[in-house]
N, C-alpha and C positions, 0 to 999 in steps of 0.2 A: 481746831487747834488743840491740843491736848498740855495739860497738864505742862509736864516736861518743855515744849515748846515755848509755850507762855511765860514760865519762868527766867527764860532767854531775854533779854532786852532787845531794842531797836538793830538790827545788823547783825541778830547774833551774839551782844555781850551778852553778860550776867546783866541783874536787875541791881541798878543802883548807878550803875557807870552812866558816862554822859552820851553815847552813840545816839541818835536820835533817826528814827526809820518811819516815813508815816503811814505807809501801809502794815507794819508792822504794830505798829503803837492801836489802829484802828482796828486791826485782827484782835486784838487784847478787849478793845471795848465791846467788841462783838461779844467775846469770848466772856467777858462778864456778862452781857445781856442775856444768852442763851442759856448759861447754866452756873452763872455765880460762880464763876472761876478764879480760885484764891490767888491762883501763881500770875495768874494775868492782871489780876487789881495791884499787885503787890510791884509787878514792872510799872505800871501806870504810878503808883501813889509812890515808888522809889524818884522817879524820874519828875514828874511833876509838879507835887505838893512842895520841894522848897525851891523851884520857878516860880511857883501861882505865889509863895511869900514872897520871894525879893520882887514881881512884877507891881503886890501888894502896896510893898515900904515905899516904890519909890512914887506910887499914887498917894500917898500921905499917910498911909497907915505905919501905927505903932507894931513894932516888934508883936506882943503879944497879939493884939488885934489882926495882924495878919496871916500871922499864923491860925488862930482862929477861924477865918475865911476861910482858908487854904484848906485845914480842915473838912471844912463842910463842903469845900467843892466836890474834894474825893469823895466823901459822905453821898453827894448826888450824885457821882459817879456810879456808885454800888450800887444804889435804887433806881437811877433813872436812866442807866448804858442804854437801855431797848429806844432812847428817846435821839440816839447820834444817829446821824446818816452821813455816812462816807462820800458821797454823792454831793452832799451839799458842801461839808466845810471840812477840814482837815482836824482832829483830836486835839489840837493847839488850841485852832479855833475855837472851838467848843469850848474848850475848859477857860481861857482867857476871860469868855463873855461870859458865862457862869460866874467867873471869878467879880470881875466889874458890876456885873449887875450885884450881885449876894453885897459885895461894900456897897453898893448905894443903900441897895435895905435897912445895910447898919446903920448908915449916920442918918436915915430918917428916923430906924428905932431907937435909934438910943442919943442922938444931936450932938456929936462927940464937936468941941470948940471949931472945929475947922468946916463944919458941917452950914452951908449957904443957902437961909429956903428961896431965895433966888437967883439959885443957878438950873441955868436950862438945864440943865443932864436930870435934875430933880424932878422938874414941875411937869405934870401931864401932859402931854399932847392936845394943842387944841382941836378941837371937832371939827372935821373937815365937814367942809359943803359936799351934796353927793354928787355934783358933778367931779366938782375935784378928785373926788375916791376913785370918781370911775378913769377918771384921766389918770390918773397915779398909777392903777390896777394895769390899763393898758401897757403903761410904760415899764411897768416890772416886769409886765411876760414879754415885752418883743427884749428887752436886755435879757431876761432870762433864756431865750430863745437862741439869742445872736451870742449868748458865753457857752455852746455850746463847739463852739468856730474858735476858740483860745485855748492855748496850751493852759493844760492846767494851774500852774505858777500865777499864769495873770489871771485867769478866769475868780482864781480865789481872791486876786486881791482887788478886783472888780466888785467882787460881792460883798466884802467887807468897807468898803469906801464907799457905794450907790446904798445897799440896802441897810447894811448897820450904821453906815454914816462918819463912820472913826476916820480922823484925820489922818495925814499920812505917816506923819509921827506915832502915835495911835499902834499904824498898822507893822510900821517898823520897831517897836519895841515886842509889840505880840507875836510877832514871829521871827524876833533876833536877826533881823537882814540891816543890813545898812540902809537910811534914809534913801542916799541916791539911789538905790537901788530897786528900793518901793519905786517913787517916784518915774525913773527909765522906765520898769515894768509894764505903769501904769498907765505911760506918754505910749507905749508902742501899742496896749490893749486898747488903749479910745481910738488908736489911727486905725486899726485892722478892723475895730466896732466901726467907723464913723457913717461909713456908706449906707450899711442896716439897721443904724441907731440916730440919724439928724434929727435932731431936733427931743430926742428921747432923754439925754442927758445933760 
């Protein structure tokens, strides 16, 4: 994608308007990873640095502090494009969970009042038995296996519900869909999974 292209937002706008295109937007992150592409980070950080803030405020983060975040997301975006796979999650996705994870860092670094050393989202994972790992391991590759049979719509919100764990509310503010509409998505990908997946989820 060149220059001139890049510069283009999602469908064709300019960079800054709201269109939103995900093959597009992911052509951009490419386009930074291969050669630090200014006009392509600049559609990406018009269009999603003040999402990643207001996705920021309404997770409890102050004005300044979220911005902040938001910030640094785009910041890993520039260094670390070469790390998105379009295959796995959509440019949303990406940046959302970048987004989520960088605030939990914060309120471990810095223990801002609202900050809970025991809330699950914080505390480490306990250490799985190795049977269990190996049980777990199975079960991610035949689901990984069997989202290859779903339209993409569901397949992503499969992956974000099974392996990253995010509620369904969670999944409907990160990708601006209505509730019921996650939910539908998610009733018709377990019924099309159930036959190759019993007992898996």
């Amino acid at each position: 994608m060149t220059a001139s292209k890049a510069g283009m937002g999602a469908g064709g706008t300019k960079a800054g308007q709201t269109a939103y295109d995900r093959e597009a937007m992911a052509d951009c992150i490419e386009a930074v990873a291969a050669r630090q592409d200014k006009a392509a980070f600049a559609v990406l950080f018009d269009y999603f640095a003040p999402r990643l803030k207001g996705y920021l405020m309404k997770l409890g983060s102050s004005d300044a502090q979220a911005e902040e975040v938001a910030q640094e997301v785009m910041i890993t975006v520039w260094r670390k494009a070469g790390q998105f796979d379009r295959r796995q999650s959509s440019v949303s996705t990406w940046l959302y969970t970048i987004a989520r994870n960088r605030r939990i860092d914060v309120l471990r670094r810095e223990k801002f009042p609202d900050y809970d050393p025991d809330d699950p989202l914080l505390l480490p994972s306990e250490a799985e038995q190795p049977d269990e790992a190996v049980a777990a391991s199975e079960r991610e590759a035949r689901v990984r296996d069997a989202l290859t049979t779903l339209p993409e719509e569901q397949a992503e919100l499969i992956r974000l519900a099974f392996f990253k764990g995010w509620s369904h509310s969670e999944i409907a503010e990160n990708l601006d869909l209505p509730l019921g509409t996650v939910k539908s998505r998610l009733r018709l990908a377990f019924r099309k999974l159930k036959g190759g997946l019993d007992g898996a989820v």
